[in-house]
N, C-alpha and C positions, 0 to 999 in steps of 0.2 A: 579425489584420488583414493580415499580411504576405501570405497568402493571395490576396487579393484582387487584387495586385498581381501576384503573381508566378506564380497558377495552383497546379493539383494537385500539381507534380512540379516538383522542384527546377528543370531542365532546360526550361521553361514560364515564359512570361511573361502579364500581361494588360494590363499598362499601357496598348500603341501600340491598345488599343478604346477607353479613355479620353482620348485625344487624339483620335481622329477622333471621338469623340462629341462631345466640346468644338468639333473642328471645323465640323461638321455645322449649326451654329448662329452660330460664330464669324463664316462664310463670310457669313453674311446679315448678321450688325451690324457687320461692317469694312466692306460694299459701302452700309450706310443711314450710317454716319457718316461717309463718305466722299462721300455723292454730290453735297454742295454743287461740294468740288473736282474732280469728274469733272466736272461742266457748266462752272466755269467753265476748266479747261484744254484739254476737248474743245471750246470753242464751242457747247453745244448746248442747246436748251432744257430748261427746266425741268422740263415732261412729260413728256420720252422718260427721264430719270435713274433712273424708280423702274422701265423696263422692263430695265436693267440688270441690278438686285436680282430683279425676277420672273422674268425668263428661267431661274436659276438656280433657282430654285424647279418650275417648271413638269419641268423633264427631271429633277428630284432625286424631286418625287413618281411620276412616270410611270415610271421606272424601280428604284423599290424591290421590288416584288415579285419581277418578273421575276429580279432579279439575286440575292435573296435565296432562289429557287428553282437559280439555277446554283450559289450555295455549295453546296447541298444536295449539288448532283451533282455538279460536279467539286471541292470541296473548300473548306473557307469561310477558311482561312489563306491557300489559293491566290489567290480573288477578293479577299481582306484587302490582300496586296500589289502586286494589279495593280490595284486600285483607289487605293490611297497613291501610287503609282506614275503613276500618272493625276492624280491632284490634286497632286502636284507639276508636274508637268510645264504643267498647265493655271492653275494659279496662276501660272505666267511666263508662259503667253500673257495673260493677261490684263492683269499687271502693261507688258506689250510692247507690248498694244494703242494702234494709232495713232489708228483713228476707231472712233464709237461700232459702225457696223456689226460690226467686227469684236471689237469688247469684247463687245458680246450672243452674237455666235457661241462668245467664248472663255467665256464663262458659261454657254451652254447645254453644252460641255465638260464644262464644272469640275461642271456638275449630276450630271450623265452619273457621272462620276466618283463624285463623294459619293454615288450610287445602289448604285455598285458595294462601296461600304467599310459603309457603314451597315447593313444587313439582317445583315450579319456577326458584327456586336457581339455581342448580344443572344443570337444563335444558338450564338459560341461562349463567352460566359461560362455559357448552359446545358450546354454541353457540359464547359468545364474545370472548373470550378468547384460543389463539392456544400454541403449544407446551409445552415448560415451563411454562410458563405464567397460562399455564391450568393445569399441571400438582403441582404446587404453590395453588394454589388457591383451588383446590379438597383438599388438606392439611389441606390449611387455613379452610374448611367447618368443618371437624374434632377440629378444637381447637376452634372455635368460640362455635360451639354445645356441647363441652364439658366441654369448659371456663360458657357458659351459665346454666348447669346441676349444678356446683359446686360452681360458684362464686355467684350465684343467692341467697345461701344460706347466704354468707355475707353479700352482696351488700343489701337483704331484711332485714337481722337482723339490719344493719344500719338504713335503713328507718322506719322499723318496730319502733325501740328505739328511734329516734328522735320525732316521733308525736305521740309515746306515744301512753297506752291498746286502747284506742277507735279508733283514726284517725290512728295509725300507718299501721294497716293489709289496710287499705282503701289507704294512701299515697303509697304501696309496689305496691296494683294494677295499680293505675295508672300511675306509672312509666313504665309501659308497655303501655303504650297509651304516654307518651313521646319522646319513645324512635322510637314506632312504625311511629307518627309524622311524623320526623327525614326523616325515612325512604322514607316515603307516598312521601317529598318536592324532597328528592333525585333519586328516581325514574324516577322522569321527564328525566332525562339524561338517563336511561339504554338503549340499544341499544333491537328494538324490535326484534321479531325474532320466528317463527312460524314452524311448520313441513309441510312438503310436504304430505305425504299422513296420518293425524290425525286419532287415532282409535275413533270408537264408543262411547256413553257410557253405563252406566249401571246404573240408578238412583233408581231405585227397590232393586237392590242389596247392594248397599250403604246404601239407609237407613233400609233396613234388618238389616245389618253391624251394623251399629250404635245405633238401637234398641237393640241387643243382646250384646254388650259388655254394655251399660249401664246397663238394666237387671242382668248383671252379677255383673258389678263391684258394684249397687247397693243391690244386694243379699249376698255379700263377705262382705259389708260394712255394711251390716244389720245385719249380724251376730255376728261382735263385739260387740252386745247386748245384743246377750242370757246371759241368767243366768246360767254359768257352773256349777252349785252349787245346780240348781235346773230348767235344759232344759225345763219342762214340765208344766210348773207353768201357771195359764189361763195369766197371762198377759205376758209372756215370748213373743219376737217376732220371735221364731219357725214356728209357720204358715208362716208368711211373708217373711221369708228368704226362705223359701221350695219353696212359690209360685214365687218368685223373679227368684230365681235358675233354676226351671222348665220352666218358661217361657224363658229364656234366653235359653235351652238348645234347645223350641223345634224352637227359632227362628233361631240358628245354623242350625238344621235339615234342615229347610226349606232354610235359606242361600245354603246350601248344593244341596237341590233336583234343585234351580233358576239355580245353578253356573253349573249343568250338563245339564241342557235345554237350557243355552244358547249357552251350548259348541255343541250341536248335532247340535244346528240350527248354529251352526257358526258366530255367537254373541260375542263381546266383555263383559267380565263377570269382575263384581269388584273381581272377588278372579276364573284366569286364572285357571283353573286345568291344561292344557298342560305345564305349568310353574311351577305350582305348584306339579310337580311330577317328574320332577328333583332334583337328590338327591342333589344337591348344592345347589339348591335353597331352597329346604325344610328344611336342616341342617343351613344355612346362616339366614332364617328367626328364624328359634326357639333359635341362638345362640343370635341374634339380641334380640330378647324379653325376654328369660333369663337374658339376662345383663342390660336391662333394670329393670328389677324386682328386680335386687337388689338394683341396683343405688335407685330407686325412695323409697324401701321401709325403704331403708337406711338412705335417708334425710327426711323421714318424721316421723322414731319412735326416729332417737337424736331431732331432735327437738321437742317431746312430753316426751321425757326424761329430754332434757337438760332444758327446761323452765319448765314443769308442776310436773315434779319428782324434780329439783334441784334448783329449783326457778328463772335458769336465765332470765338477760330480753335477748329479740331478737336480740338485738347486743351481746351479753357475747356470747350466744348460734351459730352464724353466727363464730365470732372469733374463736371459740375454735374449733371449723371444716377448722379454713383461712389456715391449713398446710395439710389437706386430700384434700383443694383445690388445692394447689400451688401443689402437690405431681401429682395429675391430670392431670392439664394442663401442665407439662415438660414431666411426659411420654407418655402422648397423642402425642404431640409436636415430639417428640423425636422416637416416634415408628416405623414409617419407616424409620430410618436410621436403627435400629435392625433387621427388616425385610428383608432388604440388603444385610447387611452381614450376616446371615445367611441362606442366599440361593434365598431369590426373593418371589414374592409370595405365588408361590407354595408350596417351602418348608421354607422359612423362616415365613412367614404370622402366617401358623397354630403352628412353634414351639414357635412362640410368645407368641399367645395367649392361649396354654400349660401353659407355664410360668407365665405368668398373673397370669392365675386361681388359680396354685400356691403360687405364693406370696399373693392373695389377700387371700388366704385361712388360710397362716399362720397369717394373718393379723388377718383375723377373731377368730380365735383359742385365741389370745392373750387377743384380746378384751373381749371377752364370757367370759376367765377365771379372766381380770378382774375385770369383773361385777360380776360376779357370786360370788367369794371370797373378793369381795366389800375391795376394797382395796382403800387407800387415799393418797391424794387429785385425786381423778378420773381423773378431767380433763389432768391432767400431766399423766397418764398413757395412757389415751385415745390419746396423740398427738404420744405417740409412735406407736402402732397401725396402726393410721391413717396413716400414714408416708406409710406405709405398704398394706392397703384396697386403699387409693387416688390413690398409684401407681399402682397397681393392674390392677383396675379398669380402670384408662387413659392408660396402656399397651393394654387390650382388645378394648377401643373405638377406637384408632388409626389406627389400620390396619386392623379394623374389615370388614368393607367396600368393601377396593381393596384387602382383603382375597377372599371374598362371589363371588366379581365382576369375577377373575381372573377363579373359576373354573365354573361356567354358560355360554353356549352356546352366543355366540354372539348375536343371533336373539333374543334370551328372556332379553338380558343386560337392556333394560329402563323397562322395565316390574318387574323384579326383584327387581331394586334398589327401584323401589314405594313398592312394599312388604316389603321391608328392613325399609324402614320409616315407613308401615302401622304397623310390628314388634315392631318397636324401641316404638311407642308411646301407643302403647297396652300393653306394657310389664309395664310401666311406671304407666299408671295407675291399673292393673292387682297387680304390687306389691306393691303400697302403701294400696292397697284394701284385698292382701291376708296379707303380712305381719305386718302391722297394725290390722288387726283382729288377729290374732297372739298373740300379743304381748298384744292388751288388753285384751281377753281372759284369758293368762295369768295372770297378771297384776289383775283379779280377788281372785287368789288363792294365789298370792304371791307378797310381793312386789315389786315395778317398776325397781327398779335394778335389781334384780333377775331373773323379767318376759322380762326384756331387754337383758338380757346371754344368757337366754336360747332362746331366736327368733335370738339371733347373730348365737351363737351355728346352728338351726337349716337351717340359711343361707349358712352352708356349704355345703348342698344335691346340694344348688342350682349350687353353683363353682364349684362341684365334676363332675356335667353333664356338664356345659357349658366346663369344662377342656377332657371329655372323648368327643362332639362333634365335639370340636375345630379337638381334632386328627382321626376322623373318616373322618371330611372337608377335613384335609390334605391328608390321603388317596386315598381320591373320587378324590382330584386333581392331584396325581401323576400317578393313572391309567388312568384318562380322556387325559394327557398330553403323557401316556407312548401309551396310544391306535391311 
């Protein structure tokens, strides 16, 4: 096991990948349990808070591939600590920041950054790390990433309530620059490690990328403005969601018309179509980004419920989620062994994540009903629930991975898995930006309990797909293995 931790060669470490991989997650549920107190220290409304958390999303997927192609070529230890090196430095801008302008700019940073450490992970635990040893530690990426998604929510409501409405959201970010630190000092030891023949890149495409999901996730977050009461009113921000919207869509277009010219000419493209029209891959990435969209949009309306509807501070509000974490991280932990026995990737992986969908579904069923019929003391209802949506949920992140890996062509395999992560952190910010407008929306015509049921409630459409692609993935991988 020591292995795991410390690489091939005495002289080797792995650890500071398991810290940024915890980061990589951590980043997004310090900024959702945190953003009651960024509104009310910055003054700012309640719908530009979850453009804070998506900013960081938007530049973190747009830049995974590209920079997990520079590891290749100049070095993946090298980008390891100019990227830890970067999310320090940008966790203090951000903890610094005075108005929200400048807190979004230091989050699209800090995305930048986490773009540049992440692709890295994965690449050199393939690199340091053989048999067991490697097949442990791909594990260990999964509970670290989903220990980080969930625990972040407590770990921040802690820091958040220790330094208190004004400094605590600022102490929550820079503990992401301490931790990142950590990382930066331990790196010195990772074992370097480079590809033989590196692909191309695509920097045009990238920040096409990057341009169009902010665009969007800023037009999804602009809309939890309008007035549903009265969409048309001169001061309504109507217009500007429209124009937000539109321009993201035609910046897709054109991501689109880039990613086909560079494939004629035979060019490395940030979004492969030859890769991207495998049915495994296409199904693997949308499963990846649904599951994300619930996860993210899930810790960011309890924490706009649990503090600004119920009055907790940021620790009550972290706590009262500590059993939808711990419920996470054991079947995360736990899910390839269920995968196993029942049948192996192939066929166990997808009746997993079948399962999942379902239980997290009755989860949600419970919750919604009881918000909706406001029943008391909530928080005691809600842990049963949670018991219920945490397992769910750490059911599908576990074996979501070497589900996706197992049925894609060998030759598109490192190609994919960057899609998989471009998915994962699209989806993240995609759902605290749809379902937080949602929910405030709501939350206009009725009150926060209520407009909270009903976004639980409507969270079911999203488990009801992710559970019918899961079994479509299974499918595609027992004709691809029967053929």
């Amino acid at each position: 096991m020591i292995e795991v931790f410390r690489g091939s060669s005495p002289s080797s470490t792995v650890w500071p990948l398991y810290v940024v991989t915890f980061l990589s997650t951590y980043t997004v549920a310090v900024a959702s349990i945190s953003a009651p107190g960024i509104q009310l220290s910055l003054a700012i409304p309640e719908s530009r808070t979850s453009l804070v958390v998506g900013a960081y999303s938007a530049t973190f997927a747009a830049g995974l591939i590209v920079s997990g192609r520079l590891g290749d070529r100049w070095g993946r230890r090298r980008m390891f600590r100019i990227g830890t090196a970067a999310l320090a430095v940008t966790a203090l801008l951000t903890a610094c920041a005075p108005t929200l302008e400048l807190l979004v700019v230091a989050r699209l940073l800090q995305g930048c950054a986490a773009a540049v450490t992440t692709p890295q992970v994965l690449a050199s635990i393939q690199a340091i790390l053989t048999g067991e040893s490697r097949l442990r530690a791909v594990g260990l990426y999964s509970v670290f990433a989903g220990t980080g998604t969930v625990g972040g929510q407590v770990l921040g409501g802690v820091i958040n309530t220790a330094f208190g409405e004004e400094f605590g959201w600022r102490a929550a970010f820079a503990s992401v620059g301490v931790a990142a630190f950590f990382a930066w000092v331990g790196a010195r030891y990772l074992t370097e490690s480079r590809s033989a023949a590196p692909l191309g890149l695509d920097l045009r495409g990238s920040i096409t990328l990057a341009a169009s999901l902010l665009l969007l996730i800023a037009g999804l977050t602009n809309a939890a403005s309008i007035n549903v009461m009265s969409p048309l009113s001169p001061a309504d921000p109507l217009v500007m969601t429209a124009v937000l919207l539109g321009a993201s869509a035609v910046g897709f277009v054109l991501l689109g018309v880039h990613s086909r010219a560079r494939e004629r000419s035979r060019r490395p493209s940030i979004l492969p179509l030859h890769v991207i029209r495998e049915p495994g891959v296409r199904i693997g990435v949308t499963l990846a980004c649904l599951l994300f969209v619930m996860i993210g949009g899930f810790m960011f309306n309890w924490s706009v419920l649990s503090q600004l509807g119920f009055g907790y501070t940021p620790l009550e509000s972290g706590l009262a989620a500590a059993l939808l974490a711990v419920a996470f991280v054991i079947t995360s932990a736990f899910a390839p062994r269920y995968v196993a026995r029942l049948g192996g990737p192939a066929i166990g992986g997808p009746r997993v994540l079948v399962i999942a969908s379902v239980i997290q579904g009755v989860g949600l069923v419970g919750l919604g009903v009881v918000a909706l019929a406001e029943l008391t003391p909530f928080v005691l209802w809600f842990q049963f629930t949670a018991v219920l949506i945490g397992g769910g949920q750490g059911l599908m992140l576990g074996p979501l991975v070497s589900v996706i890996m197992n049925v894609v062509p060998d030759d598109v395999a490192g190609l994919t898995g960057g899609l998989v992560a471009t998915g994962q952190q699209t989806g993240l910010g995609l759902g605290i930006a749809v379902l937080s407008t949602l929910f405030a929306g709501l939350a206009q015509i009725a009150p926060m309990q209520i407009a909270y049921g009903w976004t639980i409630l409507g969270t079911l459409v999203l488990t009801a797909a992710f559970g019918w692609l899961a079994a479509r993935l299974g499918a595609h991988g027992r004709r691809a293995a029967a053929g």
